[in-house]
N, C-alpha and C positions, 0 to 999 in steps of 0.2 A: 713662366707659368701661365701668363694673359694667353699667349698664342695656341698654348697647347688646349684652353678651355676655348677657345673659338673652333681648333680643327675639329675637335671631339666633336662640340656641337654643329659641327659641319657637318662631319660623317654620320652621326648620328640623324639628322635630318636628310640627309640622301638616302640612308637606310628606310626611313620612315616616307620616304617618297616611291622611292624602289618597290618597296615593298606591297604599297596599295595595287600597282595592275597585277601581283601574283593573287594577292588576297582575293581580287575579283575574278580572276579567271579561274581559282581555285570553286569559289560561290558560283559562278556557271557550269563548271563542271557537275559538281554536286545538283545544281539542277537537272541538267542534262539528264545525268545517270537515274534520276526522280521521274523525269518524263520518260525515259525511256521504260521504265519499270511501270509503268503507265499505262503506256503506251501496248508494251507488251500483255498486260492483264486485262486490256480492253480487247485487243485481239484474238487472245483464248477464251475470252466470255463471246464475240462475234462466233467462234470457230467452232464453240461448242454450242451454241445454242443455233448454228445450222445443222451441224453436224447432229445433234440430237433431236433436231427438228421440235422443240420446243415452243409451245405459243406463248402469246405473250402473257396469259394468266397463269401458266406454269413457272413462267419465269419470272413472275413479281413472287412468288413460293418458293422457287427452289433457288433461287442466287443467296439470299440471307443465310439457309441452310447450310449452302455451298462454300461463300466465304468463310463464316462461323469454323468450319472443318479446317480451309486453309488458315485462319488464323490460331487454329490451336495447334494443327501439326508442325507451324511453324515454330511456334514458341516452345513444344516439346523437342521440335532437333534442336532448337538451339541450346537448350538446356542440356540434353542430352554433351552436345561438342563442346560444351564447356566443361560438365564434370569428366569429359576423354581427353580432354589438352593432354596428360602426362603422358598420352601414346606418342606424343612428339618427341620425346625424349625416348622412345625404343622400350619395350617389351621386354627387353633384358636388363635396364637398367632399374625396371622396378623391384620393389618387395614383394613375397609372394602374397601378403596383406593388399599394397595394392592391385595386385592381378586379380587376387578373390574379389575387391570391392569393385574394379570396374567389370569383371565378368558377368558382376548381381545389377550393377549399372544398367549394363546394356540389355541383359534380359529383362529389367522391371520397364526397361525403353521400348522393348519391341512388345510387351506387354500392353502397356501405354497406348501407343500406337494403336493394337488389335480392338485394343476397346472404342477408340477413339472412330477405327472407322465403322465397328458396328454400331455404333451410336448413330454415327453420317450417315450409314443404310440405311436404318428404321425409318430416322427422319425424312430422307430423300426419298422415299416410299411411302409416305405419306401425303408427298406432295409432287409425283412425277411418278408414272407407269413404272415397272420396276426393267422393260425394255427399254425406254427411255435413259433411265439410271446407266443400264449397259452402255448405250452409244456414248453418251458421256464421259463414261470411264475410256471408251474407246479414243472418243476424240480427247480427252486428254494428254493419254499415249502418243498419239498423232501427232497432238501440239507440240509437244517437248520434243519429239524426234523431228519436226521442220524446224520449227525455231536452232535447238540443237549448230544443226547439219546448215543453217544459212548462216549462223555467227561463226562458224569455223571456218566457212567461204570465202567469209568477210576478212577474215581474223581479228574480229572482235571478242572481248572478255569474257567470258561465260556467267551469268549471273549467280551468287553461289548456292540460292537454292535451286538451279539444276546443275551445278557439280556433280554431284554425289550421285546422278542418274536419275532420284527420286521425284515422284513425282510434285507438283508444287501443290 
C-alpha cells in the first residue's frame, strides 16, 4: 500500500508540474487573441477616421456614439445566437411551437436591430455632417472586407463577429 501512495503522489505531482507550461501558454494565448482584437479596433478607428476624414473635435463626439452602437449590437447578436442554438440541431427536428417561436425570435431581432441603428443615426448626426456618417459606413465596409481577405491570406481564424459578414 506504502508504494502505491508514493507513485500516486508521484504522478500526481508530474501532473501538477506538466501541467503549469500548458496553463501558461493557454493565458498567453488568451492574451494574444485580446491584443489582437485590440489591435484590430484601433485600426478601424485609424481607418475610419481617415477614411471619413474626421477632425479631432468630431472625433472626441462621435467615437463614444460610435462604440455605444457597437456595443449594443453586439450584445443583441449575441442574445439573439443564443435563443437560435436549437437551429443546431436542424429545422426538421423542431416543433412547429418552436419554428413559430424562433421565427418571432428573429423578427423581434432584426426589429432590434432597425431601431438600434436609427437611434446610431440621429445620434451620429448630431455630432458629424451626415456626409461624414456616409464615408464612415463606407469605410467600415471597407474595413471588414481588408481585414476579411488578409486573415484568409494568412489563414488565420476569423474573429466571430465578422463570421457572420455583419458588420462589427
Amino acid at each position: 500500500m506504502f508504494p502505491f501512495r508514493t507513485s500516486t503522489r508521484l504522478v500526481a505531482w508530474v501532473l501538477v508540474l506538466s501541467l503549469g507550461p500548458v496553463r501558461a501558454v493557454w493565458a498567453q494565448n488568451q492574451g494574444f487573441m485580446q491584443d489582437r482584437g485590440q489591435r484590430i479596433e484601433d485600426l478601424r478607428k485609424q481607418f475610419i477616421r481617415e477614411r471619413a476624414g474626421l477632425t479631432p473635435e468630431e472625433e472626441k463626439a462621435f467615437w463614444p456614439v460610435y462604440f455605444d452602437f457597437q456595443e449594443a449590437t453586439k450584445r443583441l447578436r449575441l442574445d439573439t445566437r443564443s435563443k437560435t442554438l436549437v437551429l443546431d440541431r436542424g429545422v426538421d427536428n423542431l416543433t412547429d411551437a418552436q419554428v413559430n417561436e424562433l421565427v418571432q425570435t428573429i423578427a423581434d431581432q432584426k426589429q432590434k436591430e432597425a431601431t438600434l441603428y436609427a437611434d446610431y443615426i440621429a445620434k451620429a448626426k448630431k455630432v458629424i455632417p451626415p456626409r461624414k456618417l456616409i464615408k464612415v459606413y463606407m469605410a467600415e465596409r471597407e474595413f471588414v472586407r481588408v481585414v476579411l481577405q488578409r486573415l484568409r491570406e494568412r489563414g488565420q481564424p476569423i474573429p466571430p463577429e465578422l463570421q457572420d459578414g455583419n458588420e462589427p
